[in-house]
N, C-alpha and C positions, 0 to 999 in steps of 0.2 A: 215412427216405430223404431223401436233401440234395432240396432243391427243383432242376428244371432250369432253367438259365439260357442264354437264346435272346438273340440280338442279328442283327439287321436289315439288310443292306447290298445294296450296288446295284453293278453294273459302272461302272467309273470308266474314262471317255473322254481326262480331262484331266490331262495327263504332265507330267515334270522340274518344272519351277521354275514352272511356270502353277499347280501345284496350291495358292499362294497367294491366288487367289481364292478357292479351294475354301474355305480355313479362316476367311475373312473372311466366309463365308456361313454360319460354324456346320457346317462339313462339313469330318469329317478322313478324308485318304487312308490306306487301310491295304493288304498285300498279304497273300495266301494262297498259302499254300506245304506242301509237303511231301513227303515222300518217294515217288518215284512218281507224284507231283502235279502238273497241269500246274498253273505260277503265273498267278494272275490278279490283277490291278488294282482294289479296289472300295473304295467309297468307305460311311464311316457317318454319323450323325446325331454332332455331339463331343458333347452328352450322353448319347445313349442310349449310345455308348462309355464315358463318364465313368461312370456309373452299372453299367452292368455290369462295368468292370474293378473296382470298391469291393467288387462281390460277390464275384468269383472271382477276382482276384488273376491270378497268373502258374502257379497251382498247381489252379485248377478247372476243370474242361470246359465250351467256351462252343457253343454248338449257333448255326450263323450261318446265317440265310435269304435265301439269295440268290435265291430266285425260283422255284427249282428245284425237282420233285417229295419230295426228301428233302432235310434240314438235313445240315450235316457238321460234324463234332464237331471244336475247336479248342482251344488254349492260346496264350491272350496272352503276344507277347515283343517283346522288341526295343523295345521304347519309346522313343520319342523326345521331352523334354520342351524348351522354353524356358528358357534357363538366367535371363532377367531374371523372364519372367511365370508360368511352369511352368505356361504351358498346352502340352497335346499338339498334337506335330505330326506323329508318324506314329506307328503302329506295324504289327505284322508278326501272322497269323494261322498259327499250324504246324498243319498238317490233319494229325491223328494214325487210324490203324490201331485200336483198341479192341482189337484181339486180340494184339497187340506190345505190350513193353516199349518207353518213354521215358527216357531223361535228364533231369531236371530239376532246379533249386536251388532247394529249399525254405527258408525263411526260418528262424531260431532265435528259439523263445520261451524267453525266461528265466522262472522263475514262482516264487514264494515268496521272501524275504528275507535274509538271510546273516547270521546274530548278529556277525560281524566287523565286518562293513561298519556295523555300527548302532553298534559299538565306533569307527570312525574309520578303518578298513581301507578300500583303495579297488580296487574290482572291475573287473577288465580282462577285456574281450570282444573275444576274436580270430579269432572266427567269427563273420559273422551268416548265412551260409549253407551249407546243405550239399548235395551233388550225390546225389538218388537216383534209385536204377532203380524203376520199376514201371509198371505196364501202367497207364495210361490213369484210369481210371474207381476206382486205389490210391491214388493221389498223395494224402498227408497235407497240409494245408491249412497247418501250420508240425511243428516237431519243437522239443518242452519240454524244459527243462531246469531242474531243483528247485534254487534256491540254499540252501534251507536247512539244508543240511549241511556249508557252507564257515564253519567256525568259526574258523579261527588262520590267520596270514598263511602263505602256502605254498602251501593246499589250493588244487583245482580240479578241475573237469570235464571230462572225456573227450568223445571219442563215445561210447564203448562204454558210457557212465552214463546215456545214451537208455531208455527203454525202445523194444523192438522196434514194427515196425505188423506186420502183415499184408501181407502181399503186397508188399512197399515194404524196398528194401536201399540204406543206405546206403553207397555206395561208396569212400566216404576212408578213410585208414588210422583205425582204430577206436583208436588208441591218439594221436591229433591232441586238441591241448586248446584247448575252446573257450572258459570262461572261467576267470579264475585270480585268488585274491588277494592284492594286493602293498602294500608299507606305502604309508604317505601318506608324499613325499617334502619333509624341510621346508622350509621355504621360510626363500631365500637373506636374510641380515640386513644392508644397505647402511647403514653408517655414514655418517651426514653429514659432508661434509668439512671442518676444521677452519679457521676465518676467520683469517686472518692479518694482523698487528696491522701499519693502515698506517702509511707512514715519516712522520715527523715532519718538516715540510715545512723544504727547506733542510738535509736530511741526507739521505746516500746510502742505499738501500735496500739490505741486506744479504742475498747469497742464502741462501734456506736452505738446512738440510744436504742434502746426497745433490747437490743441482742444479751445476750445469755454470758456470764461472766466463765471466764474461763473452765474455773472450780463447779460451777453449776452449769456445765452442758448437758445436753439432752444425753450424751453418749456418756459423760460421767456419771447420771443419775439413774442409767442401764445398767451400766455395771457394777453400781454399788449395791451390796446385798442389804435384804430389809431390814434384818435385826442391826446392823450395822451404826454405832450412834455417833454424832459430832461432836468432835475433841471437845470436851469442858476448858473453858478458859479459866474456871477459877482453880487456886495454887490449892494444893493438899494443906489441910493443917499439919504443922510438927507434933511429932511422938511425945509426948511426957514422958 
């Protein structure tokens, strides 16, 4: 029997944008919520948070004591981190039902090794999560999946190459691929560009092929207006 995981909190007074004192004190705001639920504002220790979300993740039952005759059973969401320090700065408490089915996205373990990939094959993961139904107290803690049966570039795995849980249905199309092997794409070869031999001082520099002759550069052809026509080389006739 999984051990129960309990977390600690208190009614929280201090609202909007004040609740950065809170967090400079070692104190992160969180809210409790849920269906049928009145919301309330309460506030945790940010270790004994930290510490309890490493147990139970976003997929275990968190028993939270607010003060009150009975605990209420939750599931950590909605997290909020620091995107410079990845410390928390909020998260969200969803008071579940025990006797109801939940929605939740369970994380994917890949587990065992691929003879491909050992060969130089490179392994694409297009899921790391998958949405299942189940009541409460079912919720699979991740949902595995064996690579060692991906032998030749092509192969991959389904949903439906899960095995089943108990009580717990994954609800995405069961024929969706979540990882697949595809070759090692090789890498582009950039030839050095070729030094070109300088002019020999006191003699004109010759363009080379393909390039645009002095008179016809892209920048003299800009600024030459349209009507504009090229000198005729034939001689005028003489007056009679």
């Amino acid at each position: 029997m999984a051990t129960k995981i309990t977390l600690k909190a208190d009614k929280r007074k201090i609202l909007g944008r004040k609740v950065k004192s809170l967090r400079s004190q070692g104190i992160l705001p969180v809210n409790l919520f849920g269906k049928g639920v009145k919301s309330q504002s309460l506030q945790v220790k940010t270790k004994d948070f930290t510490d309890t979300f490493k147990k139970a993740g976003e997929t275990n039952l968190v028993y939270v004591e607010t003060g009150a005759d009975k605990e209420l059973p939750v599931l950590i969401s909605n997290i909020q981190v620091h995107p410079v320090t990845s410390k928390y700065l909020h998260a969200d408490l969803y008071q579940v039902d025990l006797t109801k089915k939940v929605t939740v996205n369970v994380p994917v373990n890949l587990i065992g090794e691929s003879p491909a990939v050992k060969d130089g094959a490179v392994l694409v993961q297009t899921l790391k999560e998958l949405e299942v139904e189940a009541l409460p107290t079912s919720i699979p803690e991740s949902i595995d999946f064996d690579l060692s049966g991906l032998t030749e570039i092509g192969d991959s795995l389904k949903i439906s190459d899960t095995k089943a849980f108990k009580g717990a249905d994954i609800i995405q199309d069961k024929e969706t691929v979540v990882v697949q092997i595809q070759a090692q794409k090789e890498e582009e070869i950039i030839e050095a560009p070729v030094e070109e031999e300088e002019p020999v001082e006191g003699e004109e520099a010759k363009p080379a092929e393909g390039d645009a002759k002095p008179e016809e550069s892209a920048e003299a052809k800009e600024t030459k207006p349209e009507d504009q026509k090229e000198p005729s080389e034939t001689k005028p006739e003489p007056k009679k």
